[in-house]
C-alpha positions in Angstrom: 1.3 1.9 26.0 -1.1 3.7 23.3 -4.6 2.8 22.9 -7.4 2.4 20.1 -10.1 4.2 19.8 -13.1 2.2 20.2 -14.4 2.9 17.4 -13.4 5.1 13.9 -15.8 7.5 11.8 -14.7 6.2 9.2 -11.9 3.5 7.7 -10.1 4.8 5.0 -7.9 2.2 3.3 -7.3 1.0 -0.3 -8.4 -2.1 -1.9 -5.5 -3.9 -4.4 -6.5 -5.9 -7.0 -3.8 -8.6 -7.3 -5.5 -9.5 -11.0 -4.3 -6.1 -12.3 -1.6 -5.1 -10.8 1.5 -5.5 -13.2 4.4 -4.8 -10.7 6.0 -2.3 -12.3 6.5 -0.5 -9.1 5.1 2.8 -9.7 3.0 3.3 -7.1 6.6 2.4 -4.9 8.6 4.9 -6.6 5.3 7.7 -6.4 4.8 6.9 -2.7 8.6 7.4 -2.1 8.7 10.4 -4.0 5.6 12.2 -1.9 6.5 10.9 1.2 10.4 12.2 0.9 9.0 15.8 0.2 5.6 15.8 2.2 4.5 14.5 5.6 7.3 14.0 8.2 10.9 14.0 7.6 12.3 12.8 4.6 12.7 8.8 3.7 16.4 8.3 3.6 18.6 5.9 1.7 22.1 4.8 2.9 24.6 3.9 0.0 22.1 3.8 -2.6 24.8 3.5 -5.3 27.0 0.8 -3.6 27.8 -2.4 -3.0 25.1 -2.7 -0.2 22.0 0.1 -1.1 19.6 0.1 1.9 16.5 2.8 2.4 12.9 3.2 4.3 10.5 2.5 1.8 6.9 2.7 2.9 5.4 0.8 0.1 7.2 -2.3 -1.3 6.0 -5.2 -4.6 7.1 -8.5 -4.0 6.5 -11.1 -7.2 5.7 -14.6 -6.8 5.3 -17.7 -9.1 2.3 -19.7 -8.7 2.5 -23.3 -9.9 -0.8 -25.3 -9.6 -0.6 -28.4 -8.0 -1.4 -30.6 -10.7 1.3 -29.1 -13.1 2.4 -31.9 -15.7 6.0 -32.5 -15.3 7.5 -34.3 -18.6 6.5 -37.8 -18.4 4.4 -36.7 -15.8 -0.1 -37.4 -15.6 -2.1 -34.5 -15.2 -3.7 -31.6 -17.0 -1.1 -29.0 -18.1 -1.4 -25.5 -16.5 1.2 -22.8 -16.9 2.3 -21.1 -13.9 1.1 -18.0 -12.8 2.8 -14.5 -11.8 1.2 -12.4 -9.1 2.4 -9.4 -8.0 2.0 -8.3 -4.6 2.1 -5.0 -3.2 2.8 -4.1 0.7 2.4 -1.8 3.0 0.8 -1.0 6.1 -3.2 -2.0 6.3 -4.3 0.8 8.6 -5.6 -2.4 11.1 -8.4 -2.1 13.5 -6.7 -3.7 16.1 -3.2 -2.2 15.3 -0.9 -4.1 17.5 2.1 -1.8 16.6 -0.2 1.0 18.3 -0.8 -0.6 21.6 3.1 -2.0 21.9 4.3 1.8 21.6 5.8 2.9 24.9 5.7 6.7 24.3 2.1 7.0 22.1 4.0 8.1 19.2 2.0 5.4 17.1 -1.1 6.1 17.3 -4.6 5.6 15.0 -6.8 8.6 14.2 -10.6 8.4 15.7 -12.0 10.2 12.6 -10.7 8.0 9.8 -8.9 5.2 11.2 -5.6 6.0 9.8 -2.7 4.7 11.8 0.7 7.2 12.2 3.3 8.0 13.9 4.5 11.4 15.7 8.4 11.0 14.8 8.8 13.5 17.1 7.6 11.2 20.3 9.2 8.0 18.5 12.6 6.6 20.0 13.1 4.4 17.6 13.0 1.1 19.9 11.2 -1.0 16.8 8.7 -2.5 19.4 6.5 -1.4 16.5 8.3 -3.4 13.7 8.4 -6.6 16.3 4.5 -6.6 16.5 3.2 -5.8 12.9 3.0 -9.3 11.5 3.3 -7.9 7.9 6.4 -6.1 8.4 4.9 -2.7 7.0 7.3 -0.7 9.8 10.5 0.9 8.2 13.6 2.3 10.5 14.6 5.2 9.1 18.6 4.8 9.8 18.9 8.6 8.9 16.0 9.7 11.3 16.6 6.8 13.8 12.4 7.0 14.0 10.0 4.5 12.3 8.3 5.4 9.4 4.8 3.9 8.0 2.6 4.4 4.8 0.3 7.8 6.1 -2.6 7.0 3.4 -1.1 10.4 2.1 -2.9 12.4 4.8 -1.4 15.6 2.9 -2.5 15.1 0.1 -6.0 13.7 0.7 -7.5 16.2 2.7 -5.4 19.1 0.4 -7.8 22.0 -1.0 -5.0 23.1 -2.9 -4.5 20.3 -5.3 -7.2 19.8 -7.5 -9.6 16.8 -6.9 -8.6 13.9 -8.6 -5.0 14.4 -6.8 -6.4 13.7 -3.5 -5.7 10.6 -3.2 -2.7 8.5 -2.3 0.1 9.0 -4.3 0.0 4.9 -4.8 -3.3 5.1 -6.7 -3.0 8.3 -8.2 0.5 6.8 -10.2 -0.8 2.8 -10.7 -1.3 2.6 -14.6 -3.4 -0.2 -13.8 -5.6 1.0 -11.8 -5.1 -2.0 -9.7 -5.1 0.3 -6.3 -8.7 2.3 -5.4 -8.9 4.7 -2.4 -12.0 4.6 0.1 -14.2 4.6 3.1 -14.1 0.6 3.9 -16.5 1.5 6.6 -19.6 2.8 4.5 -21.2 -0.5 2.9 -22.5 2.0 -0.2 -18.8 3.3 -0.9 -17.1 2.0 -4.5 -14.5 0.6 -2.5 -16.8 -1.7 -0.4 -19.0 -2.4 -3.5 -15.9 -3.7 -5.0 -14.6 -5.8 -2.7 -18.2 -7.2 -2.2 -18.4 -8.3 -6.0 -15.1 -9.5 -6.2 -14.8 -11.3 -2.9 -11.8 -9.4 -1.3 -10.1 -10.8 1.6 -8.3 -9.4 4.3 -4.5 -11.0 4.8 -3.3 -13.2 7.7 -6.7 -12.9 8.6 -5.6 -15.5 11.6 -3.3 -12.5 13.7 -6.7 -11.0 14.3 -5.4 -7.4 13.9 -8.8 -6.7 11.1 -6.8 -4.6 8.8 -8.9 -2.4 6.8 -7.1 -2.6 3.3 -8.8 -5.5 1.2 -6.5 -7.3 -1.9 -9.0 -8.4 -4.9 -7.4 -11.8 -5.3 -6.3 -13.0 -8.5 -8.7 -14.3 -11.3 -7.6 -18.3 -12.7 -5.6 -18.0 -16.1 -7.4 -20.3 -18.1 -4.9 -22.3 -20.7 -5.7 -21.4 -24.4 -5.8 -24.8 -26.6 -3.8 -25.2 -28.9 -5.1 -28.9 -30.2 -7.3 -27.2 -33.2 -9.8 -25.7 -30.9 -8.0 -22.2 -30.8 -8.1 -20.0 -34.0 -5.9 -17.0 -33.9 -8.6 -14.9 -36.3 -11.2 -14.8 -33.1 -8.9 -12.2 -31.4 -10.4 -9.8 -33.9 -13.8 -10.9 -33.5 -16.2 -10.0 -34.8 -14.8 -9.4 -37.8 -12.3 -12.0 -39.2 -10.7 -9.4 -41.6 -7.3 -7.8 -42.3 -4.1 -9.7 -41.7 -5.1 -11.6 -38.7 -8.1 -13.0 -40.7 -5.4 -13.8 -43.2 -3.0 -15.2 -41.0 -5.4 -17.6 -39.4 -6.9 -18.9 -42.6 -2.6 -19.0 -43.6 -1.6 -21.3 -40.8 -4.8 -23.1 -41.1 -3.6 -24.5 -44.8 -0.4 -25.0 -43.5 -1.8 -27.3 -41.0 
């Protein structure tokens, strides 16, 4: 079995704010469009035009509809709230205590003592899925092509790549999010953007109960408040401060009407 290291130089990861992010799945198709052509062999797809498309895919955007609690049905008591869409990206979270690391049988998973990244050495995998079994957040993919695992890399090479120019070298996730709902850090240094921002917006880490510590952070969603629509909500305020032009006509329009 593969071990830890007992402690990292730094902790890399990214920090997703689930607030922002739009899930339009660029930062999936970026990350599988780096990843085929850069580090390790390529991410395979097997009928991708048929009746039953499968691939590896290292980075993945599930949506999910959030309805509060105290929704008002029709005829029902209760404030009304509109549900609310998150989108919710996934991948691996570089974990402190990585149990897909100390499951591996040959060492081919393995997390790097100078920046806490967690990959695998496809050419010591055997493909067993021991990994896959462990991870609680299912961020291991088989390649069927490859018969080896594959995992996000943090684009190792790209972000340590002298050759392309600065603002390239990060992750191909965050470098493609129109968003900018992914940022790219050192978790482990208190004074880095990354940390500052999960401080102010109180990130949490997820499944926080598997104990695994994972070092990427989500930002989680801000409350949607309702807008009023009783008389208290004026359409001209959108162009505050000045009430002008057609929405200020509009507004005073609908206002007669009513």
């Amino acid at each position: 079995m593969t071990t830890l290291p007992s402690a990292t130089r730094k902790k890399l990861g990214l920090v997703i704010d689930l607030d922002t992010c739009v899930g339009c799945h660029a930062c999936v198709v970026a990350c599988k469009e780096w990843n085929t052509g850069g580090y390790g062999a390529p991410l395979s797809d097997q009928d991708a035009y048929g009746a039953s498309p499968s691939g590896a895919w290292l980075n993945r955007v599930h949506s999910f509809e959030i309805t509060p609690a105290a929704t008002r049905c029709k005829g029902g008591q209760g404030p009304a709230q509109s549900a609310q869409i998150v989108h919710f990206p996934k991948s691996c979270l570089h974990c402190d205590d990585a149990p897909c690391v100390t499951v591996c049988p040959t060492g081919a998973s393995y997390k790097r003592a100078e920046d806490g990244i967690v990959l695998v050495d496809e050419s010591m995998c055997i493909g067993c899925g021991l990994c896959a079994w462990a991870c609680p957040y299912g961020a291991r993919e088989m390649d069927a092509a490859a018969g080896v695992m594959k995992k996000c890399t943090l684009c190792v090479d790209r972000i340590y790549n002298d050759n392309i120019p600065e603002p390239d070298q990060v992750p191909a996730c965050v470098r493609a999010c129109p968003a900018s709902a992914r940022h790219f850090g050192d978790l482990g240094d208190p004074g880095s953007a990354v940390s500052k921002l999960v401080a102010e917006r109180g990130g949490v880490d997820l499944m926080p109960e598997q104990g695994t510590r994972p070092v990427n952070k989500y930002l989680p969603p801000r409350a949607k408040a309702d807008i009023d629509i009783d008389g208290n909500f004026r359409l001209a305020e959108l162009a505050m401060p000045e009430a002008t032009g057609f929405l200020g006509w509009l507004d005073r329009a609908l206002e007669r009407l009513g």
